[in-house]
C-alpha positions as CSV (number, residue, x, y, z in Angstrom):
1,X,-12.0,-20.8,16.9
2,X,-14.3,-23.6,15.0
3,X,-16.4,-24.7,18.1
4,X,-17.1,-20.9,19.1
5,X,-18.1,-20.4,15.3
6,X,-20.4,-23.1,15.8
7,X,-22.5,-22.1,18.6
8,X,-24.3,-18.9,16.6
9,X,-24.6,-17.2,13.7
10,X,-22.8,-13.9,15.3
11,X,-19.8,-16.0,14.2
12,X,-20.6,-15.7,10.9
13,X,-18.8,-12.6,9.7
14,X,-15.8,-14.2,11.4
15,X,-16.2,-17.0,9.3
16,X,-15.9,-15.1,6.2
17,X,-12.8,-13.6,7.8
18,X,-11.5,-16.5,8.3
19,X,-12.2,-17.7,4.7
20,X,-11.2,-14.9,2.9
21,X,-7.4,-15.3,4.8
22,X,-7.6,-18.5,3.7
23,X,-8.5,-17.5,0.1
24,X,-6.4,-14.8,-0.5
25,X,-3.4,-16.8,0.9
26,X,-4.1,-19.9,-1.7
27,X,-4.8,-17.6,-4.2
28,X,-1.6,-15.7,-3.7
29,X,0.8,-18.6,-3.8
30,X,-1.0,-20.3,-6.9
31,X,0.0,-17.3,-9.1
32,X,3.4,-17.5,-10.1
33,X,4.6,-14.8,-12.2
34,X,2.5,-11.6,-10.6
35,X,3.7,-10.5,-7.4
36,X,1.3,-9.9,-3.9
37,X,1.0,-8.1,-1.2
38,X,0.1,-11.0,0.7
39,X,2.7,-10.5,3.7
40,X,0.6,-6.8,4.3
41,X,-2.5,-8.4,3.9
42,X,-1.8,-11.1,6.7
43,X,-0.5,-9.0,8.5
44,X,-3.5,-6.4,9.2
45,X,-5.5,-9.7,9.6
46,X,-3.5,-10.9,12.3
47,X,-4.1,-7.3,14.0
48,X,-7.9,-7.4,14.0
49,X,-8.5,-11.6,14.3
50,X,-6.5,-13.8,16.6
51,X,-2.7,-14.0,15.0
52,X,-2.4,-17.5,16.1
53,X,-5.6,-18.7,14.0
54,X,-4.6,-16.3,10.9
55,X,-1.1,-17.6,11.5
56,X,-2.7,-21.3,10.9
57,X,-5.2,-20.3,8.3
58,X,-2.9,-18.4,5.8
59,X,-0.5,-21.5,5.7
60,X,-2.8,-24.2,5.1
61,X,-4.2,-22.0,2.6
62,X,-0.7,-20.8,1.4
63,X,0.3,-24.8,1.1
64,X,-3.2,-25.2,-0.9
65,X,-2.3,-22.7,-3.2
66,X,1.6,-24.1,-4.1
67,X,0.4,-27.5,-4.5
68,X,-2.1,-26.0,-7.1
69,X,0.7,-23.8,-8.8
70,X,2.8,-27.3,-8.8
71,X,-0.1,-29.1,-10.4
72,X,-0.4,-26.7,-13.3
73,X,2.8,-26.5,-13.9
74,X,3.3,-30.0,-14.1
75,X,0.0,-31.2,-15.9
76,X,1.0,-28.1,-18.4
77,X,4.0,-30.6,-19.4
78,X,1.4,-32.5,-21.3
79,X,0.0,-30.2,-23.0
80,X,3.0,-28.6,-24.0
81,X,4.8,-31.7,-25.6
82,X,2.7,-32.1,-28.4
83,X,3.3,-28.5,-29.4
84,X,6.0,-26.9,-31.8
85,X,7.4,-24.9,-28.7
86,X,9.4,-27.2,-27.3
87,X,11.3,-27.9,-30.6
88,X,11.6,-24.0,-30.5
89,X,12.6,-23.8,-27.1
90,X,16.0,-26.3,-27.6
91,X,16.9,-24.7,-30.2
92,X,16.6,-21.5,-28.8
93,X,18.5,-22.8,-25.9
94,X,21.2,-24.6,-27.7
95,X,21.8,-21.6,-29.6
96,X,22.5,-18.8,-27.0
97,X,23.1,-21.6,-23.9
98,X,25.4,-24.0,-26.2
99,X,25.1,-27.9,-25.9
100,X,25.2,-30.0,-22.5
């Protein structure tokens, strides 16, 4: 896929194909609360691109985008410490949870 991509600019349009799988599949994973039609999408790229290549693409991209989702979530920790909701949130939970 690369080395034909490389040998003219007829490629190009594939390219963008290519990136925009790979786009839409990070972008997809990294939001965590909204859900996406990202199976369909894959799917009708695998129908007009080689499955094999989209197959690739959209997991690298897919793995890009959950590492990013992990990072937030985890560099949010720090942000969120210094604020009043986590005093909220215990009691909250200790309240309709009960103690552990």
């Amino acid at each position: 896929m690369l080395a034909a991509a490389v040998y003219g600019v007829a490629q190009a349009p594939l390219l963008t194909a290519y990136a925009a799988v790979f786009a839409l599949s990070a972008t997809a994973n990294a939001v965590l609360f909204l859900p996406s039609a990202r199976g369909a999408v894959m799917i009708a790229a695998a129908m007009t691109l080689d499955p094999m290549d989209v197959a690739i693409i959209a997991g690298a991209g897919g793995a890009v985008g959950e590492l990013t989702g992990y990072a937030l979530g985890r560099s949010s920790r720090r942000v969120i410490k210094g604020a009043a909701l986590p005093g909220w949130r215990s009691r909250h939970a200790e309240r309709h949870m009960g103690r552990r």
